[in-house]
C-alpha positions in Angstrom: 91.0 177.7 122.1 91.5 181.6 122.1 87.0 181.5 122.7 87.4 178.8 125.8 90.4 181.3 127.5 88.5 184.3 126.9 85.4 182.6 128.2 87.0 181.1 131.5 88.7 185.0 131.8 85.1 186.5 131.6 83.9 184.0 134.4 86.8 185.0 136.3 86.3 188.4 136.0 82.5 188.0 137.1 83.6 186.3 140.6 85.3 189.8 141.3 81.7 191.5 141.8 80.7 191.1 145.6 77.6 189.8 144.5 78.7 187.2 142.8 81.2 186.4 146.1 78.4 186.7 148.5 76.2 184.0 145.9 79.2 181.8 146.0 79.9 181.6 149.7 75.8 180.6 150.3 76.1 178.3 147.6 79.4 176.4 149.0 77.3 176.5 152.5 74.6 174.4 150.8 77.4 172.3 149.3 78.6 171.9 152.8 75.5 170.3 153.9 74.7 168.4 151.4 78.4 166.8 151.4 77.7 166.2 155.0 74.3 164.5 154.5 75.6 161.9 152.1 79.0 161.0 153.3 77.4 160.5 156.9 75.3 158.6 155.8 77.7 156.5 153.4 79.7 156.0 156.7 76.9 154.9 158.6 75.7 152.6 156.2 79.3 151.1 155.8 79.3 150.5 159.8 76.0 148.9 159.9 77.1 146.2 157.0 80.5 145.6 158.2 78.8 144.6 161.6 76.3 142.5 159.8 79.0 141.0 158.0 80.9 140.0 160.7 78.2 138.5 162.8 76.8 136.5 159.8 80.6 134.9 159.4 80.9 134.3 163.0 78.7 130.9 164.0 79.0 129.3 160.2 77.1 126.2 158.7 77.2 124.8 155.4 74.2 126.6 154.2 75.0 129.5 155.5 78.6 129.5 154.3 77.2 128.4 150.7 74.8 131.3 151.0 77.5 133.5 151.6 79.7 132.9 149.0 76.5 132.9 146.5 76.1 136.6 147.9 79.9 137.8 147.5 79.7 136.8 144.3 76.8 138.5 143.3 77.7 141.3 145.2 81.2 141.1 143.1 78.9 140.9 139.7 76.4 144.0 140.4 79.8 146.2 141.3 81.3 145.2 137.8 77.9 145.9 136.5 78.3 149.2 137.7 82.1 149.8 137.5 81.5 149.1 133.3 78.5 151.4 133.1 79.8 154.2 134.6 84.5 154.0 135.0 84.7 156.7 136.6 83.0 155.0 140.1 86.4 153.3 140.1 89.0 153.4 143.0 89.2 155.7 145.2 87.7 159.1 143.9 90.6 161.3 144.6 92.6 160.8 141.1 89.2 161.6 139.3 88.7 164.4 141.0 92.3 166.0 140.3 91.7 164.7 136.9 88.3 167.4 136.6 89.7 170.1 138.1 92.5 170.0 135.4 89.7 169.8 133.1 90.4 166.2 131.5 86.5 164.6 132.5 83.5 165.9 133.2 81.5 164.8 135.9 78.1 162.8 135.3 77.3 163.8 138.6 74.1 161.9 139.8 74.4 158.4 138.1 77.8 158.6 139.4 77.1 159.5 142.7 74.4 157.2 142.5 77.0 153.9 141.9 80.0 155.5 143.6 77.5 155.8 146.8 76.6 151.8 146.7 79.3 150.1 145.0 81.4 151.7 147.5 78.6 150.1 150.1 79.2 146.9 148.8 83.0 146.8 148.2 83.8 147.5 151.9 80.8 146.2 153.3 81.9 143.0 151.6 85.4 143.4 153.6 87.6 144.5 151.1 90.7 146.1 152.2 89.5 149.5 150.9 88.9 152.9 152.5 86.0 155.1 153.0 87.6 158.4 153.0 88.8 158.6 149.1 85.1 157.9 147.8 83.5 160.2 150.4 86.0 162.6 149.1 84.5 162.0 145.0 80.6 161.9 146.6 81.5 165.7 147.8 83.0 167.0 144.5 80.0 165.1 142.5 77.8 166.9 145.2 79.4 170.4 144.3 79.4 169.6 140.7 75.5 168.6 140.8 75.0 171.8 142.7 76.5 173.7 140.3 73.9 172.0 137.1 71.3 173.0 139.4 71.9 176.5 140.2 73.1 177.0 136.5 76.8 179.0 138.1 79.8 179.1 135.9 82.7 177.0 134.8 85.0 178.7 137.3 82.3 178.2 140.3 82.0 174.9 139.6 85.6 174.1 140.6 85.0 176.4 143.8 81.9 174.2 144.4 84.2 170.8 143.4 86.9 171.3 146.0 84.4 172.1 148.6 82.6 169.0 148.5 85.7 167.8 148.3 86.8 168.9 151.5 83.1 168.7 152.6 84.2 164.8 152.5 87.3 164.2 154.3 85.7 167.1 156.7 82.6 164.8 157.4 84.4 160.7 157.5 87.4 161.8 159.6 86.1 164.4 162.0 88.6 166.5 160.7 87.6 169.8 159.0 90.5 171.5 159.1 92.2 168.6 157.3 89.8 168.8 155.0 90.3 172.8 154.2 94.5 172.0 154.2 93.8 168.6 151.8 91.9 170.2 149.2 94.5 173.3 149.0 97.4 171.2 149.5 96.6 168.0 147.3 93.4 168.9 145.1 93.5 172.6 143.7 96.6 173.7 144.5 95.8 177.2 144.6 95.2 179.7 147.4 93.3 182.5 147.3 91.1 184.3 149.9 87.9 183.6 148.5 88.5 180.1 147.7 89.8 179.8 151.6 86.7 181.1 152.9 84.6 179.1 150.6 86.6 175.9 151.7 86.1 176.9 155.1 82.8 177.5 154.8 81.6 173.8 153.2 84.5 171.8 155.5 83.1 173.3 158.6 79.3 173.1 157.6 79.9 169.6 156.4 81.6 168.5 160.0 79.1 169.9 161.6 76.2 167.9 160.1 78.3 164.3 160.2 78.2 164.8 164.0 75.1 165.2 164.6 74.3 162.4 162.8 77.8 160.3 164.0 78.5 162.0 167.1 80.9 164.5 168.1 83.8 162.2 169.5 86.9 162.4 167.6 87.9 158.9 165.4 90.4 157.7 168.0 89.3 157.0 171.4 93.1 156.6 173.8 94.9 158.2 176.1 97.4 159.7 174.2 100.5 160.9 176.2 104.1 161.7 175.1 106.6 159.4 176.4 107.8 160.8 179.6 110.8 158.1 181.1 112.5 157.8 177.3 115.4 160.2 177.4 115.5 163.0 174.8 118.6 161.5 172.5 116.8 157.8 172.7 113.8 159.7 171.1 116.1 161.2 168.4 117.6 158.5 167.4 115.5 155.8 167.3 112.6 158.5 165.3 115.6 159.4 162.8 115.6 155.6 161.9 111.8 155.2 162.4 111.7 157.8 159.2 114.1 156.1 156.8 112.0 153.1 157.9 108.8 154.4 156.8 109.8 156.4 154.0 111.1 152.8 152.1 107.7 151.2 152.8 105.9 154.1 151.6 108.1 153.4 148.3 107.2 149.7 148.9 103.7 150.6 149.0 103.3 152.5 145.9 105.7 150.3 143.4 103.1 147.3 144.6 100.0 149.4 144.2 100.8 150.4 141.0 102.4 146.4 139.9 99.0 144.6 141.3 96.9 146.9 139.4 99.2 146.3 136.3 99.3 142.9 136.8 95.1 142.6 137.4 94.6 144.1 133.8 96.7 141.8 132.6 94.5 138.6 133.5 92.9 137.7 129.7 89.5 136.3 131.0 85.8 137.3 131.1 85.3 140.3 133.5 82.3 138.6 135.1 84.4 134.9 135.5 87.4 137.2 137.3 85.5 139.0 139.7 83.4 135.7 140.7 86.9 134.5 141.4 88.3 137.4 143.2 85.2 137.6 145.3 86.2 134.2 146.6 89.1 135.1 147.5 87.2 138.7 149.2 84.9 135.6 151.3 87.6 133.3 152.5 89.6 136.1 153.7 86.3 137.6 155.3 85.7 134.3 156.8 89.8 133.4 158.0 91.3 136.8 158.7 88.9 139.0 159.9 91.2 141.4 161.4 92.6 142.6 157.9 89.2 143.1 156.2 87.8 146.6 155.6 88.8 149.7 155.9 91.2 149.0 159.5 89.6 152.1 161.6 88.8 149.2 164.2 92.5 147.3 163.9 94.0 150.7 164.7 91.7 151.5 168.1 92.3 147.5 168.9 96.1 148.2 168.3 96.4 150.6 170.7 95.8 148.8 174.0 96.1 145.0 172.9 99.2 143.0 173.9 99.8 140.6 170.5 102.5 139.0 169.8 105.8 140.6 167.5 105.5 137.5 165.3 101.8 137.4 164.9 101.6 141.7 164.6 104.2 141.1 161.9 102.1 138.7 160.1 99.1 141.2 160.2 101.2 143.8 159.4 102.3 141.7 155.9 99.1 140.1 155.4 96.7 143.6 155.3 100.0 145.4 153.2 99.3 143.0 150.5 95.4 142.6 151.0 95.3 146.3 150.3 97.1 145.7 147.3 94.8 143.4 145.8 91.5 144.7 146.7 92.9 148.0 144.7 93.5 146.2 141.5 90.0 145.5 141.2 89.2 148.6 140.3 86.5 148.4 142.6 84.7 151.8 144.1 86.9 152.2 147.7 90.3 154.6 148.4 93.8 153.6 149.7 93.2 156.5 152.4 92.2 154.6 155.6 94.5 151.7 154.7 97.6 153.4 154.3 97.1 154.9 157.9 96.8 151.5 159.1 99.6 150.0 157.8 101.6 153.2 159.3 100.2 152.4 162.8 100.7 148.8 162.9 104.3 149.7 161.4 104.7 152.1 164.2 103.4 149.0 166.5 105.9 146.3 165.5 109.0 149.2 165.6 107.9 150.0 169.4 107.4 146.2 170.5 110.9 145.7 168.9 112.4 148.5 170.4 110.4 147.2 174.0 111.8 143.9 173.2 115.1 144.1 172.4 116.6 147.5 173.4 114.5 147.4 176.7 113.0 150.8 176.1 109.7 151.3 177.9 106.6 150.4 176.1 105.2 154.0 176.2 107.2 154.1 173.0 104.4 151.8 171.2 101.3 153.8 171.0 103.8 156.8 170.7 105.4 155.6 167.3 101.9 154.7 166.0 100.6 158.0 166.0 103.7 159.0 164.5 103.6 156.3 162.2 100.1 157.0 160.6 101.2 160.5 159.6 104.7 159.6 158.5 103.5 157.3 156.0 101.0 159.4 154.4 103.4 161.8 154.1 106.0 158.9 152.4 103.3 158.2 149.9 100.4 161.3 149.4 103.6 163.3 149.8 101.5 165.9 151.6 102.8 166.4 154.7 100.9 169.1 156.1 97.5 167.5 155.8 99.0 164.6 157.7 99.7 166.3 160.4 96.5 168.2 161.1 94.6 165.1 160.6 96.4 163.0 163.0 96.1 166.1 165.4 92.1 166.0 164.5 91.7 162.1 164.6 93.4 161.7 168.3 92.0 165.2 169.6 95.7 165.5 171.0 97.4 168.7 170.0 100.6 167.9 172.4 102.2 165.9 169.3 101.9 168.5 166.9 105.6 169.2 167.5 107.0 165.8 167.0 104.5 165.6 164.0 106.4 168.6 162.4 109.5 166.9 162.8 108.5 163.1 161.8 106.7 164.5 158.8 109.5 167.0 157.5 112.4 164.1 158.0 110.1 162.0 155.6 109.2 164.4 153.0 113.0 164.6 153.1 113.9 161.3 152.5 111.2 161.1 149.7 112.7 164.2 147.9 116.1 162.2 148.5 115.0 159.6 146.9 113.0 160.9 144.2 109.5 159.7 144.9 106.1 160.7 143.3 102.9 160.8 145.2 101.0 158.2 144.9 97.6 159.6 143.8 99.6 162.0 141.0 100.7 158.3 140.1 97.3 156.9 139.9 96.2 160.0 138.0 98.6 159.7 135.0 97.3 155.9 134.9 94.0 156.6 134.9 94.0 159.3 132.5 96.4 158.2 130.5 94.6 158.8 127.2 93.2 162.0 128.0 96.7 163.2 129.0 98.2 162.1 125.9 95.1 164.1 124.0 95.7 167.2 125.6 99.8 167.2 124.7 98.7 166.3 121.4 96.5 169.3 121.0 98.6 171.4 122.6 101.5 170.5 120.7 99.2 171.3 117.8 98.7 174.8 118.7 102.4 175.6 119.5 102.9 174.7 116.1 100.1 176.8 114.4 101.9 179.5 116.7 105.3 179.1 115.2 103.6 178.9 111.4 102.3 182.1 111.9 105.3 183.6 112.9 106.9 182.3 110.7 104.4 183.5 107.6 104.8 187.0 109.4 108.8 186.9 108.9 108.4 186.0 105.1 106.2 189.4 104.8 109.0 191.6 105.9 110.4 193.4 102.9 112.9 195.8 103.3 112.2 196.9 106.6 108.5 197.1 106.3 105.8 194.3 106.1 103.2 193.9 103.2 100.6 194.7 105.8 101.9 198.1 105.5 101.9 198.5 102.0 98.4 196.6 101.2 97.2 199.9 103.8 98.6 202.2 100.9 97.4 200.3 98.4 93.9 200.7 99.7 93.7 204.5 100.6 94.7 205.4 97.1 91.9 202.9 95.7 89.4 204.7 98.5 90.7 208.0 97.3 89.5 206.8 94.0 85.9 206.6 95.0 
């Protein structure tokens, strides 16, 4: 214990040389681009299956609906395959990586990144109600720890280099690389320090820069976005005060279910090959019925904003990709809870403006304007991390005029969750995942308290009048010396 402190102090001690900076900063560039290469591309590929997906469903026959399912199921078996080779690949990334950083795993970086990259391919591509955005976040810390093997850099660098591709990711699938800097301070290493800001910086904006030339440079959501303008001031106030307290009990909501499904999946006693074959079943019909809740929900949100749908049938969406979210994750299968959870805010945000247009005859400006609010409100009601919701929302519409009433949506929530005593949700999937490892660590730690107090207390039962035997044994010894 005492050699591992001493050792990480050393390494800490060798980042103060401006060499050593200067080497770390060049390094974190090359993370940057890297991160960028491989989540781009991880997002493209994703696009280009989930449109060959859904034209294959669209015109079906029998042999082409008996292909299909013959596919998801295989497609649910090579995952598995994967997911029992290598755990780690599973959900969405984003516990895993919290779990390194606090030095509970170690990273196999590249057959990891290897199965992360394409089960997460097939998971979504397959139209499971998973996100994009948590894995690309895992592909960027596997990138910096791989970097960090290569170039042979210490223990300490390699968590630089880990929360850089880390933000590298959410930098490069959102458009958002000042989300990414904020996310990886505010939710991953929860530690700020000048060098580790620049180094951040430095990978987020490198990694950005790469996804759109290979994306494109438009921001994820195409509107018009425009505050409400014939909505008096106190209207606003009070229907956003109950909007939060809305929110803020389905982010509870989404979290106890999360959490119960995956429980509840565990629990199933059957052959792991027989209960994905099944679940994937389930994955093909919904694929086939309800298109509109598969995937990630990127394309639900853009559709949400301009389409005219019914409260009933929004409502039913609304209900129907809440609980398809939930049971996609308790799989265990390689995909995040990112995307999803911004969805479910939106189209909340949707079916709270139609009712308000409805049924208080307040104009329907108030829609879109209580889905943008809504996607940042509930990730700050379940991530609990309120500042990165705001600057991604703010990078995702390209709209900086909300950044005021994102202040104040956000900060009412993160109220009400501290009111109500809520965790966030990834610190929640962390302690699940890790469970083991955590209870090792206590274990061991508790073990070395109690060495600690032994020894103090063998040092007490020295002290004889005054005066420890240490202090005598030294007499004893210069008068045998003296002897010689």
């Amino acid at each position: 214990m005492a050699k591992d402190i001493l050792h990480e102090l050393q390494n800490v001690y060798s980042l103060k040389s401006r060499k050593s900076k200067i080497i770390l900063i060049i390094i974190c560039f090359l993370t940057g681009i890297f991160s960028g290469l491989i989540v781009s591309s991880y997002t493209l590929l994703l696009n280009n299956i989930s449109f060959f997906r859904n034209e294959y469903l669209t015109n079906l026959t029998v042999t082409k609906i008996i292909a299909g399912l013959i596919i998801f199921i295989l497609v649910g078996i090579v995952i598995q395959f994967m997911f029992s080779k290598y755990p780690l690949i599973g959900g969405s990334g984003i516990p895993q990586v919290n779990a390194f950083l606090n030095k509970k795993i170690k990273f196999n970086w590249l057959p990891e990144l290897f199965t992360k990259f394409f089960g997460g391919v097939l998971a979504v591509g397959a139209g499971m109600a998973l996100g994009r955005e948590g894995p690309s976040v895992h592909l960027g810390a596997l990138i910096g720890s791989g970097i960090k093997k290569i170039t042979k850099r210490t223990e300490t660098e390699e968590k630089y280099l880990v929360t850089c591709g880390a933000s590298a990711g959410i930098a490069s699938t959102f458009n958002a690389p000042l989300a990414g800097v904020i996310f990886s301070l505010e939710e991953l290493h929860k530690f700020f320090s000048p060098l580790l800001l620049i180094c951040v910086l430095v990978a987020s904006g490198t990694s950005n820069y790469v996804s759109r030339m290979i994306l494109g440079p438009e921001s994820s959501f195409q509107y018009n976005f425009m505050l409400p303008k014939h909505t008096p001031i106190y209207i606003i106030g009070i229907v956003t005060l109950v909007f939060c307290l809305i929110i803020t009990i389905l982010g509870r909501g989404f979290s106890y279910f999360l959490l119960l499904f995956q429980k509840k999946f565990k629990d199933i006693k059957m052959n792991k090959y027989l209960k994905i074959s099944l679940f994937m079943i389930v994955v093909y019909l919904v694929a086939i019925f309800f298109k509109e809740i598969t995937g990630g929900g990127h394309d639900l949100i853009e559709k949400m904003f301009s389409a005219k749908v019914g409260l009933k049938i929004l409502f039913a969406i609304l209900i129907m990709k809440f609980f398809y979210t939930m049971f996609c994750y308790s799989s265990g299968f390689p995909g995040g809870i990112f995307l999803p959870m911004l969805v479910i805010g939106a189209l909340s945000g949707k079916v709270y403006g139609e009712v308000l247009n409805h049924y208080f005859e307040i104009p329907n400006e108030i829609i879109v304007h209580f889905m943008i609010l809504g996607m940042a409100a509930y990730f700050t009601a379940v991530v609990r991390a309120p500042i990165t919701g705001i600057t991604l929302i703010l990078e995702m519409t390209g709209n900086f005029s909300y950044l005021y009433m994102l202040i104040i949506v956000c900060t009412i929530v993160y109220i009400f969750t501290e009111l109500f005593k809520m965790e966030p949700i990834y610190e929640r999937l962390y302690l699940n995942m890790f469970e083991k490892e955590i209870s090792q660590s206590e274990k061991e730690e508790e073990k070395i308290k109690k060495e600690k107090r032994k020894k103090k207390k063998d040092l007490k039962c020295w002290k004889i009048g005054g005066k420890t035997d240490i202090v005598k044994i030294k007499k004893i010894m210069r008068i045998k010396l003296s002897l010689y």
